[in-house]
C-alpha positions as CSV (number, residue, x, y, z in Angstrom):
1,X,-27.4,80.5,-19.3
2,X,-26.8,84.1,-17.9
3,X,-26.2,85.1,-22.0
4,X,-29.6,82.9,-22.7
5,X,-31.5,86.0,-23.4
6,X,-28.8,87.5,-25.8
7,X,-28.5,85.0,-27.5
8,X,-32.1,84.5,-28.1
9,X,-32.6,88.3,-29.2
10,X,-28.9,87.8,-31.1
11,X,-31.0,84.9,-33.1
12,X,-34.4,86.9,-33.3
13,X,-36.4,85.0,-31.4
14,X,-37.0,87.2,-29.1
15,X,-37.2,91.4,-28.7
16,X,-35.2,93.2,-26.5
17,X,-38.6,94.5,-25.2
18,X,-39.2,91.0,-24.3
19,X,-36.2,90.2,-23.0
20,X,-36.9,93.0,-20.2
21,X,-40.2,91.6,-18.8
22,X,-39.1,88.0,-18.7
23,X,-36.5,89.4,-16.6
24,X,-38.8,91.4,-14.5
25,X,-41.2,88.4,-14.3
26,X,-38.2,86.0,-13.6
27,X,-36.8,88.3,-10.5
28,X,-40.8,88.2,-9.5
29,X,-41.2,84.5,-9.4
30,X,-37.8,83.0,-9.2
31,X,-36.6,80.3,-11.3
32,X,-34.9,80.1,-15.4
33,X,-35.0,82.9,-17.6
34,X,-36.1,80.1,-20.3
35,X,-39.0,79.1,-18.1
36,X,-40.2,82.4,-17.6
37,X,-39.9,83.4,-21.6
38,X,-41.8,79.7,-21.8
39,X,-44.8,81.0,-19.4
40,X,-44.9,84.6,-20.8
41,X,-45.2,82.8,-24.0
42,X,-42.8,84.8,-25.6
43,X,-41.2,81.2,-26.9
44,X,-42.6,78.0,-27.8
45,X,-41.0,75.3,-25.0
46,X,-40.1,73.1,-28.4
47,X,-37.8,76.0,-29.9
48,X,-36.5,77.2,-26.6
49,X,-35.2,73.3,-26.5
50,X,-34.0,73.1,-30.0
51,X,-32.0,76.4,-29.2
52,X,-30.4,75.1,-26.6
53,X,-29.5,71.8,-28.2
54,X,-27.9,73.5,-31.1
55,X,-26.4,75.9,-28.8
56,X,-25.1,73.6,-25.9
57,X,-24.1,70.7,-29.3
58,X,-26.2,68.5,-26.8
59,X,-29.3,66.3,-27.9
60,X,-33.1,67.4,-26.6
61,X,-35.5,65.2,-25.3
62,X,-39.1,65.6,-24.4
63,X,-39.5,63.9,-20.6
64,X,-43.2,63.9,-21.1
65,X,-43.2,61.4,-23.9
66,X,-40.4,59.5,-21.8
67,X,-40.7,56.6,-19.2
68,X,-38.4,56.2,-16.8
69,X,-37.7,52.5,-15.3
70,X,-37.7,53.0,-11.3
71,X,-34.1,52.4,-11.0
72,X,-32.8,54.4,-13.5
73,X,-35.0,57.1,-10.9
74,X,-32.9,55.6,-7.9
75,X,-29.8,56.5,-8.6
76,X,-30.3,60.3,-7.2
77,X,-32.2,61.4,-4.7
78,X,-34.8,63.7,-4.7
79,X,-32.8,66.4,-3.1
80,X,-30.1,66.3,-5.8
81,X,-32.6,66.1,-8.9
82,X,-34.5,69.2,-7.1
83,X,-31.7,71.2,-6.5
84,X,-29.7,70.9,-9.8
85,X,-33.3,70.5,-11.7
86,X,-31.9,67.3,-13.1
87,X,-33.2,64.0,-14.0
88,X,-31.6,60.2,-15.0
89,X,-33.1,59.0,-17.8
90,X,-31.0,56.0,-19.0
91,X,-27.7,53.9,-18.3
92,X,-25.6,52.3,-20.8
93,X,-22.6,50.6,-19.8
94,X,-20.9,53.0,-17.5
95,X,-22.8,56.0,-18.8
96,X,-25.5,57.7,-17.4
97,X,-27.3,59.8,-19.5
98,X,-29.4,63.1,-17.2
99,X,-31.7,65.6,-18.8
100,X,-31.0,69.6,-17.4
101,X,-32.7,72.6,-18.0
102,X,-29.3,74.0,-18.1
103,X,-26.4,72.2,-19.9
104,X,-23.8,74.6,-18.6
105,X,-24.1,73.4,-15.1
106,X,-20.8,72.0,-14.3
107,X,-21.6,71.6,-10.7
108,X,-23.9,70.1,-11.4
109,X,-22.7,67.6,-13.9
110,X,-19.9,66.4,-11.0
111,X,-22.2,66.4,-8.6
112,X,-23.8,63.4,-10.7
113,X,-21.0,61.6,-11.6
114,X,-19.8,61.6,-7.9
115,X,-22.9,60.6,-6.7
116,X,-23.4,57.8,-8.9
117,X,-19.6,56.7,-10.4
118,X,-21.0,57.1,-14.2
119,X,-19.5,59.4,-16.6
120,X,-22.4,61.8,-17.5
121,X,-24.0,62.3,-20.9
122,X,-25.9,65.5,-20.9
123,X,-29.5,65.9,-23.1
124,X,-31.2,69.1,-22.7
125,X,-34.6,69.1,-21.6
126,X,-37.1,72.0,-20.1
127,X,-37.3,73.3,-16.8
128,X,-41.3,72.6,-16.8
129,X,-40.5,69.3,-18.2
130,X,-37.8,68.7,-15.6
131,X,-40.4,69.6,-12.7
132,X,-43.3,67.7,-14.2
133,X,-40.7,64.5,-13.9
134,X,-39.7,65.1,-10.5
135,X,-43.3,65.2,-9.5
136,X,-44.1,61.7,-11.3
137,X,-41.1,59.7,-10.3
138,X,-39.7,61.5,-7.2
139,X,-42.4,63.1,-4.7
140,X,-44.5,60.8,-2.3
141,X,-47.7,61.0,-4.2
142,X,-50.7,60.2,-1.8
143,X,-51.3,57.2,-4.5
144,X,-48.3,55.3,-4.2
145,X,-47.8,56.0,-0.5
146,X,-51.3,54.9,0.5
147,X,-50.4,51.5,-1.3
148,X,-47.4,50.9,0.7
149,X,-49.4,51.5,3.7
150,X,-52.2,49.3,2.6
151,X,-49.9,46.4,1.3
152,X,-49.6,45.6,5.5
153,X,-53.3,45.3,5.8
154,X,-55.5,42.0,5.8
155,X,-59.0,43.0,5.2
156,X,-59.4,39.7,7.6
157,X,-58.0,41.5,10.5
158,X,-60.7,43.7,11.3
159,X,-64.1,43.2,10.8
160,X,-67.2,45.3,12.6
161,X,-70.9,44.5,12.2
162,X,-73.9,47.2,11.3
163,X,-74.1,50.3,13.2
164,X,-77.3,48.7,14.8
165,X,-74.9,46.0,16.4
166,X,-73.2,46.9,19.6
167,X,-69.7,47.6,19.5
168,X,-66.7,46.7,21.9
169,X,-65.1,49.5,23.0
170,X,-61.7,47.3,23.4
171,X,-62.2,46.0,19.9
172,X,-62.5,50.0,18.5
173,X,-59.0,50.6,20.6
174,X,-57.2,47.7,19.4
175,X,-58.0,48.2,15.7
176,X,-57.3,51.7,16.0
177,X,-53.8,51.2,17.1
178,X,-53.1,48.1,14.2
179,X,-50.1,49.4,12.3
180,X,-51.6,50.2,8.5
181,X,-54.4,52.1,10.6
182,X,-52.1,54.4,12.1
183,X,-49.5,54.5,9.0
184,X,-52.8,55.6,7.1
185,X,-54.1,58.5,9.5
186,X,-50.5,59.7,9.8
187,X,-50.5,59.2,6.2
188,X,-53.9,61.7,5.4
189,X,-52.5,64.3,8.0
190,X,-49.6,64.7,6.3
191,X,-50.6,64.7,2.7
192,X,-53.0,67.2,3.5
193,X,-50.3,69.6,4.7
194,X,-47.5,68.7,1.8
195,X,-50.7,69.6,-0.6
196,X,-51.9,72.9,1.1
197,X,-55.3,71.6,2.5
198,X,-57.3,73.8,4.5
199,X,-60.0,70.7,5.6
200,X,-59.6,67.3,5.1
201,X,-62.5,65.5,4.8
202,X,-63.2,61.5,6.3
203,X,-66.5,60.5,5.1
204,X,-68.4,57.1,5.3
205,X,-71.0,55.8,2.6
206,X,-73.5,53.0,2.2
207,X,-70.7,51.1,-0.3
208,X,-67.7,53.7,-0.3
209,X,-65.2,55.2,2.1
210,X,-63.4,58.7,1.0
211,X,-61.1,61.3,1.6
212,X,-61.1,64.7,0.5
213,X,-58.8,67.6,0.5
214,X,-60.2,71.2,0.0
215,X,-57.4,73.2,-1.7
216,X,-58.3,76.6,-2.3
217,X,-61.6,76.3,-1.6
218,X,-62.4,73.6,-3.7
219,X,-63.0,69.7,-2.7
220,X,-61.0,66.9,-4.7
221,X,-61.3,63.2,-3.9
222,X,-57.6,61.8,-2.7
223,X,-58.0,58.2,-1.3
224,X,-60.7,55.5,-1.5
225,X,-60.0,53.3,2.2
226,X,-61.3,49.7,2.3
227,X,-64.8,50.7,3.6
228,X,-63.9,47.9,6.8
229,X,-61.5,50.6,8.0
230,X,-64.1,53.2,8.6
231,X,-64.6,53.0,12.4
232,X,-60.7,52.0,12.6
233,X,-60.1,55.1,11.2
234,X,-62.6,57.3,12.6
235,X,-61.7,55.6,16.2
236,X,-57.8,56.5,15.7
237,X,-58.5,60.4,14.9
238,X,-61.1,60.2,17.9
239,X,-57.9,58.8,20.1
240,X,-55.9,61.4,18.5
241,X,-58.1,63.8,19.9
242,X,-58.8,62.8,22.9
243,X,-62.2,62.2,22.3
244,X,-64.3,59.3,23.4
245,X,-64.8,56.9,21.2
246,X,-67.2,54.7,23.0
247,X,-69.8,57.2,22.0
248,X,-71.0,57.2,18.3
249,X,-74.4,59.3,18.5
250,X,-73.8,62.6,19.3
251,X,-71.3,65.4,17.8
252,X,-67.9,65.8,19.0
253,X,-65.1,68.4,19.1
254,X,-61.3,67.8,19.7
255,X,-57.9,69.3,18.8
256,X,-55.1,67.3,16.9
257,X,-51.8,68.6,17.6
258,X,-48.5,67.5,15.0
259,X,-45.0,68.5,15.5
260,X,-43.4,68.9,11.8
261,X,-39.5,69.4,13.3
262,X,-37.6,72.7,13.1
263,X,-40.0,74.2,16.0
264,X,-43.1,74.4,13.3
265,X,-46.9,73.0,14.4
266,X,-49.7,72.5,13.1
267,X,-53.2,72.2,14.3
268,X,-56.2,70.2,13.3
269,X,-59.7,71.3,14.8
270,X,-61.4,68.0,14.8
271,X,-65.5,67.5,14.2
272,X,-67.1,64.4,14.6
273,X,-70.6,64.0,12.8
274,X,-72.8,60.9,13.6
275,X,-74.5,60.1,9.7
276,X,-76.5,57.3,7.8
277,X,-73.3,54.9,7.6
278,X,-71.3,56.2,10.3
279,X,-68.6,58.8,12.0
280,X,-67.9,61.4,9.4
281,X,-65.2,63.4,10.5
282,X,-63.4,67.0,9.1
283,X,-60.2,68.6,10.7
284,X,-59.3,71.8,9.9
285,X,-55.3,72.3,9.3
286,X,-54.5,76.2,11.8
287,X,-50.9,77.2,10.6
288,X,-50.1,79.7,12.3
289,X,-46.9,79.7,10.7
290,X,-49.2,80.8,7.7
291,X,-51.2,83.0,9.5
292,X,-51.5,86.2,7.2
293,X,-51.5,89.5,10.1
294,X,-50.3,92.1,7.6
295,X,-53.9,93.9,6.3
296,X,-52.0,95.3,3.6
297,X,-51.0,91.9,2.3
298,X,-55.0,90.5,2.7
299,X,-56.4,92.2,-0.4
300,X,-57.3,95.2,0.7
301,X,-57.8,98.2,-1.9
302,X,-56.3,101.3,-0.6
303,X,-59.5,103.0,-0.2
304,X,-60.7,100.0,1.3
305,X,-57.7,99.9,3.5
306,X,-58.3,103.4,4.9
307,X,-61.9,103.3,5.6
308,X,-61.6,99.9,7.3
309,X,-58.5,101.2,9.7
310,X,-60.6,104.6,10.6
311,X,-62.9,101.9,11.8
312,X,-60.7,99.7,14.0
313,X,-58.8,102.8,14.9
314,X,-61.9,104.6,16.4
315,X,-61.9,104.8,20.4
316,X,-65.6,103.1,20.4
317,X,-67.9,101.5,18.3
318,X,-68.6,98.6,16.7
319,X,-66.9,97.0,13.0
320,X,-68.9,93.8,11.7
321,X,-66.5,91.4,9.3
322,X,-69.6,89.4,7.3
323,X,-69.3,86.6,4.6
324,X,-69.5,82.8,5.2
325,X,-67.7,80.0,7.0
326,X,-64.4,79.7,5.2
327,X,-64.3,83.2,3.7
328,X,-61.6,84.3,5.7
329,X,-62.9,86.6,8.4
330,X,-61.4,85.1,11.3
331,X,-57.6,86.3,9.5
332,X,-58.9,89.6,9.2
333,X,-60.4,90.1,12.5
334,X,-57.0,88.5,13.8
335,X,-54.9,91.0,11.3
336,X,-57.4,94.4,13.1
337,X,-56.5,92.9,16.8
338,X,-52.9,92.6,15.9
339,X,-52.6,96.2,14.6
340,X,-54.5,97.3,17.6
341,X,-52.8,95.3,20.1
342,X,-50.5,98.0,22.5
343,X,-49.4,97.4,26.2
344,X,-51.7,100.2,27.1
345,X,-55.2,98.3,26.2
346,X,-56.8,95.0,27.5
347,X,-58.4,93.1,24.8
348,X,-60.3,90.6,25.2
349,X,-61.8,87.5,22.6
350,X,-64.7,85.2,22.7
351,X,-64.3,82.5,20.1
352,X,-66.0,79.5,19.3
353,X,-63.6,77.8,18.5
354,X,-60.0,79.6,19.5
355,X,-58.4,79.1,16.1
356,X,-55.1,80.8,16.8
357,X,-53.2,81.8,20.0
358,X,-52.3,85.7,20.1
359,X,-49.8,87.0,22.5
360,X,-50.8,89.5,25.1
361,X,-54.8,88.9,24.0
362,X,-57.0,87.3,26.7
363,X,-58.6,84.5,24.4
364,X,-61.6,82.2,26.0
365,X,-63.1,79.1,24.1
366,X,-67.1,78.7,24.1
367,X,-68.7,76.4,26.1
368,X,-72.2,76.0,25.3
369,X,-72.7,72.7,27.7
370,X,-72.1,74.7,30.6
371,X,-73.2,77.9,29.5
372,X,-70.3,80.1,28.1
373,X,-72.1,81.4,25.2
374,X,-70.8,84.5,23.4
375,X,-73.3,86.6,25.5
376,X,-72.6,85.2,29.0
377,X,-68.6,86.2,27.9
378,X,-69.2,89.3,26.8
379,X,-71.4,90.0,30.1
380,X,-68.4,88.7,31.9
381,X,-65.5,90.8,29.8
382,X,-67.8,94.1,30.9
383,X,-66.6,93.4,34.2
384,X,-62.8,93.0,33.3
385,X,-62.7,96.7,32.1
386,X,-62.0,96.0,28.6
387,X,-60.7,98.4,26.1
388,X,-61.5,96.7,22.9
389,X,-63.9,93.6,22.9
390,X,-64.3,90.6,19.6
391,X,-66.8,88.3,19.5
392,X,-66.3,85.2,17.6
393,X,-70.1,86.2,15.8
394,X,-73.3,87.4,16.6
395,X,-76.0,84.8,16.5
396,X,-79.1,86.2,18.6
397,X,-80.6,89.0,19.9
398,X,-79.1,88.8,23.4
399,X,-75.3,88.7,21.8
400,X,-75.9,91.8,19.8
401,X,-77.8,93.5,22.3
402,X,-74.6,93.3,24.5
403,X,-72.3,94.1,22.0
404,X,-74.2,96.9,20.8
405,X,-74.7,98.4,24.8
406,X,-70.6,98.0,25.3
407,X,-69.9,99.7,21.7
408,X,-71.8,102.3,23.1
409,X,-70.7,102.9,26.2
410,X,-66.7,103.4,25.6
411,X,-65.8,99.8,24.3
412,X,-64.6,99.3,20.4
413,X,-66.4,96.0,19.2
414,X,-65.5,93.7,16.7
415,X,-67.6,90.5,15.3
416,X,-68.6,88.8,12.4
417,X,-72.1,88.0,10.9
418,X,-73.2,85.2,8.4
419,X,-74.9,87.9,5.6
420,X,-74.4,87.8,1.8
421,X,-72.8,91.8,1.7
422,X,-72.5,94.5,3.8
423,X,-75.7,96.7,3.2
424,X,-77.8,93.4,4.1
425,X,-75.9,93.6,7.9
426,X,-78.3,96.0,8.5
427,X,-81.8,94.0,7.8
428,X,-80.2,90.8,9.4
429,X,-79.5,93.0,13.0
430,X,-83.2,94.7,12.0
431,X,-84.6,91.1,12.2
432,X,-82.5,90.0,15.0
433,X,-84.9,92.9,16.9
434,X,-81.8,95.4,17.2
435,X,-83.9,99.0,17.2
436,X,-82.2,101.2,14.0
437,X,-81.4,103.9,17.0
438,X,-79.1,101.4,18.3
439,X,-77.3,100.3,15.4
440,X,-76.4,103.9,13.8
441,X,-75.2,105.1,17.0
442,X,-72.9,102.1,17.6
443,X,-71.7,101.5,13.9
444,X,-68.7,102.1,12.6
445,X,-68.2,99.6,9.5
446,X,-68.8,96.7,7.8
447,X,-66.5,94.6,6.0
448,X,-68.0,91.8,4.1
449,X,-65.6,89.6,2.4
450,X,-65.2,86.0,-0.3
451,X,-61.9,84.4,-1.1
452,X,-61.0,84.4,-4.7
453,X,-58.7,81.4,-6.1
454,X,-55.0,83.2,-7.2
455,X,-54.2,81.4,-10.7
456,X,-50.7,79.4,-10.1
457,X,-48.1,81.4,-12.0
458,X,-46.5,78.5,-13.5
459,X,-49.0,77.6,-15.8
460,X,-50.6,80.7,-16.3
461,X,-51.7,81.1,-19.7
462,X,-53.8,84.2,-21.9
463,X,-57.0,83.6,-22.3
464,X,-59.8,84.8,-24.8
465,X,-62.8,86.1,-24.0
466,X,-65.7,87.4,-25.6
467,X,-66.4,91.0,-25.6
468,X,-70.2,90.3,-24.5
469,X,-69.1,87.8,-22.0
470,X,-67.6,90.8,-20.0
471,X,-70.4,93.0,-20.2
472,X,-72.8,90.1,-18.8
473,X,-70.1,89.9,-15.9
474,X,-70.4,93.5,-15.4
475,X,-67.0,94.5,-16.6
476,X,-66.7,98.2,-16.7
477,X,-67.2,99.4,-20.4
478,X,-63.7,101.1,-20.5
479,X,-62.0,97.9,-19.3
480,X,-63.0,95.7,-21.6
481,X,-61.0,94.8,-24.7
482,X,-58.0,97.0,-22.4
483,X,-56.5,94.3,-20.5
484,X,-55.3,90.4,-20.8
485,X,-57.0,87.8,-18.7
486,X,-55.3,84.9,-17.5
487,X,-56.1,81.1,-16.4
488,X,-54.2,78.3,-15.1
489,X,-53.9,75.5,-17.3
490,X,-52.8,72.9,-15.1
491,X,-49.3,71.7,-13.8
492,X,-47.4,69.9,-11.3
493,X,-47.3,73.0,-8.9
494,X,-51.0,73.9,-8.5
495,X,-51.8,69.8,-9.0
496,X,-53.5,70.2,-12.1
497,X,-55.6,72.6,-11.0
498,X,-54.7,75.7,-12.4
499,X,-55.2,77.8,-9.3
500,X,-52.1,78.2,-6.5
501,X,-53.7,80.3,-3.1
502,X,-56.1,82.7,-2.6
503,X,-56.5,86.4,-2.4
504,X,-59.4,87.9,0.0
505,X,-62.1,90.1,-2.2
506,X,-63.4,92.8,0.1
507,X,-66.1,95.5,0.1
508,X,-66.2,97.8,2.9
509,X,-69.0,100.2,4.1
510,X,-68.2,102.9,5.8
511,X,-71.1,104.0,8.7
512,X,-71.3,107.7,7.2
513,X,-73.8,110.3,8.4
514,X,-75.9,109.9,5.0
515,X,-75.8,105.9,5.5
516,X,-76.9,106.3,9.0
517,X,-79.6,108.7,8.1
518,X,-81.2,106.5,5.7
519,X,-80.9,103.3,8.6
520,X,-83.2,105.7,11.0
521,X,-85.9,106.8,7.9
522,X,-86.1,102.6,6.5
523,X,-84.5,102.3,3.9
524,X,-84.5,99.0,2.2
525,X,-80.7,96.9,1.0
526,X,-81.0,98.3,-2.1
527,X,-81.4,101.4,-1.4
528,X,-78.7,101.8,1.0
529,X,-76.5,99.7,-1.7
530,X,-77.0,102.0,-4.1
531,X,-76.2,105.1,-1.9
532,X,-73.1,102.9,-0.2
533,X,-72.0,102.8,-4.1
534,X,-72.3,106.6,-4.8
535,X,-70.4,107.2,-1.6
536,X,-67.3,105.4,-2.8
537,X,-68.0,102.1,-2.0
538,X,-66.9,99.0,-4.6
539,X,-68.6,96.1,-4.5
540,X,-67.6,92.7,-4.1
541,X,-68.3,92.2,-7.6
542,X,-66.1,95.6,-8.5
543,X,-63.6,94.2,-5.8
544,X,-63.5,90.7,-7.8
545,X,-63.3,92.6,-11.6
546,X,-60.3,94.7,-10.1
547,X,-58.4,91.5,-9.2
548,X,-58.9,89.8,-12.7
549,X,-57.9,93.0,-14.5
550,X,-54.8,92.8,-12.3
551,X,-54.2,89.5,-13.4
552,X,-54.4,87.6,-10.0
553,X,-58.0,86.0,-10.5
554,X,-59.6,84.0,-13.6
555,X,-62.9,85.5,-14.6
556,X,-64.6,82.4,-13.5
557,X,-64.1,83.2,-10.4
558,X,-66.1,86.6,-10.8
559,X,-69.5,84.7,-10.8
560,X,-68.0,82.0,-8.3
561,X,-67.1,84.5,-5.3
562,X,-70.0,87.4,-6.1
563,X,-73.7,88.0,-7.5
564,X,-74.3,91.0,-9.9
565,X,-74.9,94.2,-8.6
């Protein structure tokens, strides 16, 4: 397989020039030169195969037009079939015959035959086909484990009557801890991690009972519960939690904590929401194995970059990260305090709720039932002579009063607002009752920031698009009809989705002495947009553009993640 690509430019399929970037594309992503010709689509998969069968003198097959009997699939493990990129597909006698992306394996081919005592018969199949197969007969789909678990459940066993009824607390404790109940939640947790979730979703209808995952900011429906098990369910991730689950009317906040092995954890912040029909609960999954501290790894634009650091970076003053929940700004206020956190300063966080745990940062969680609210902290972290001060977000007058009064008296300030871009901070802080004196004295920058869904590189495929399409998206005229766009068409990897992570969009507004001046004189947003803009500043919408032009973004996300300038 190492001579695949001369051979292939030997036989004309393929330029020499191409041969070069699936190379380069193949040391970027890993995996097969073949695959990477495949997803380049400098080959058809079909003619890659037949080349290889007439190469190798093996037979081809196309998996996706196969079915594999369940234990023809048991005969290797999952580890064996992923690490060769092998699959059994049929045993005659004392023959086993294996599909693999590469023929030439010998390893591999003992490896089988020691494994499972049959002499191997090798067809040739491809490495997307291969991978596609090990997802449908190999991985613990949610599906097919979530029948297992339910196979041990008698709808019989636990019954509950309306929500008007009164409920025994014993009852809840006892159902909670029944076997398919816990099997199930354990189930959901860990699905949720194996699948990338960020929430996971427990809600109760009138007729239904769901669970969803959002995966890269998106919400898809995973499991359908017997709608009996609600409370069960709801009552085991209250236990979980430590939370009481005698009471059923008010809010609730807990912590979930799960051990994975090899040292790693992961946290769920629980939230329990009284509705129509019941409990509905959503945990957020904190990995702070995953936790992304490098701002030059975040999306950042150099320019970007550079005025946002010459905001953290001065000795006072305040930097507002704006955008809403889920946009990311929590990572990139984390990312600032990492880069500013030295022996030689005392920093101190208020946060509602403590997401992540930083060393050598004094971190307190919010309290509103007893009165540690973001403004009664920040009154309290005056008194701990603080060097740098963050705020978990500025919600009232009184919080941003404070925060403004220590940004100006020696303190460097960092927050986040809920606004839709930067250069509307400044009329949500007018209408908070800031005074404009106040705000371009303290001021340093804003940063107001969307996360934009990456297209998964294994599926990623051209795509056309009209030349007027663009322009209504605001593509710069010299872009247009200059570069490729891309979009996922849906594989194993990304679950069908056609998107794999996300990359942060970011447009940053530099407090400069004409911003400022227009702040004291009234301007309105637009016009301190439009003078942000000739100043150097790129919008979120220019931010977005860049990133499909670059290849990491689909232009659908351009109108998903920004509004037109």
């Amino acid at each position: 397989m190492a001579r695949l690509g001369e051979l292939l430019v030997r036989e004309n399929m393929i330029s020499v020039d191409q041969l070069r970037q699936a190379q380069d594309e193949q040391k970027k992503t890993g995996g097969r030169l073949g695959a990477s010709l495949v997803k380049l689509g400098m080959i058809e998969e079909n003619d890659l195969l037949s080349f290889l069968s007439k190469q190798y003198h093996v037979p081809s097959i196309n998996l996706d037009d196969f079915e594999i009997e369940p234990d023809i699939v048991k005969l290797l493990t999952e580890d064996v079939v992923s690490k060769h990129q092998v699959i059994p597909v049929h045993r005659a006698g004392a023959s086993l015959v294996v599909a693999m992306a590469d023929p030439s394996n010998i390893f591999a081919i003992d490896d089988v035959k020691f494994l499972t005592g049959y002499n191997v018969e090798v067809v040739v199949a491809s490495e997307a086909q291969i991978g596609r197969a090990i997802e449908k007969y190999y991985k613990t789909g949610s599906a097919e484990a979530y029948d297992e678990v339910m196979q041990g459940f008698d709808e019989g066993e636990i019954a509950f009557g309306s929500d008007e009824e009164t409920v025994n607390v014993l009852d809840l404790e006892k159902s909670a801890e029944d076997a398919p109940v816990v099997k199930l939640v354990n189930l959901i947790l860990v699905d949720a991690i194996k699948k990338g979730a960020s929430d996971i979703h427990v809600e109760p209808y009138e007729k239904e009972f769901r669970v969803r995952y959002r995966i890269d900011g998106a919400l898809y429906e995973v499991m359908k519960p017997p709608l009996k098990l609600r409370n069960a369910v709801v009552s085991r991730i209250k236990i979980m939690s430590s939370l009481d689950i005698a009471e059923r009317r008010l809010p609730q906040d807990g912590r979930i904590k799960l051990k994975l092995g090899k040292g790693r954890e992961m946290d769920f912040r629980v939230s329990v929401l009284p509705t129509l029909f019941g409990e509905k609960v959503v945990m957020r999954l904190l990995d702070k194995g995953n936790l992304q501290l490098d701002m030059t790894k975040l999306g950042f634009e150099e320019n970007q970059l550079k005025a946002f650091k010459e905001g953290i970076h001065k000795p006072y003053g305040m930097v507002l990260v704006t955008g809403p929940t889920g946009s990311g700004k929590t990572t990139t206020l984390y990312s600032a305090l990492s880069e500013l956190n030295v022996s030689t300063d005392n920093i101190s966080t208020a946060e509602d709720p403590v997401e992540f745990n930083l060393a050598g940062i004094n971190q307190v969680q919010m309290h509103e039932d007893i009165g540690l609210n973001f403004a009664a902290a920040l009154r309290s972290f005056l008194r701990q002579d603080p060097d740098i001060i963050m705020v978990g977000e500025i919600r009232d007058f009184e919080t941003a009063e404070i925060g403004i009064k220590a940004a100006l008296t020696g303190h460097l300030v960092l927050s986040t607002l809920h606004t839709n871009d930067a250069p509307s901070t400044i009329s949500r802080l007018l209408n908070m009752g800031v005074e404009p004196f106040l705000i371009t004295a303290a001021l340093n920058a804003i940063v107001a920031q969307r996360l934009a869904r990456k297209i998964c590189n294994d599926c990623k495929k051209p795509l056309d698009v009209s030349a007027q399409a663009m322009k209504d998206l605001q593509f710069p005229a010299d872009k247009i009809g200059k570069f490729q766009p891309y979009r996922g068409t849906g594989c194993a990897t990304c679950s069908n989705t056609g998107y794999k992570g996300r990359v942060a969009i970011y447009e940053v507004m530099a407090a400069s002495d004409p911003v400022k001046e227009m702040i004291l004189n009234g301007a309105s947003t637009a016009e301190l947009k439009a003078e942000a803009i000739r100043l150097g500043m790129k919008t979120l919408r220019q931010a977005v553009i860049s990133k499909v032009v670059e290849g990491l973004t689909c232009i659908d996300e351009v109108s998903a993640v920004s509004a037109p300038d």
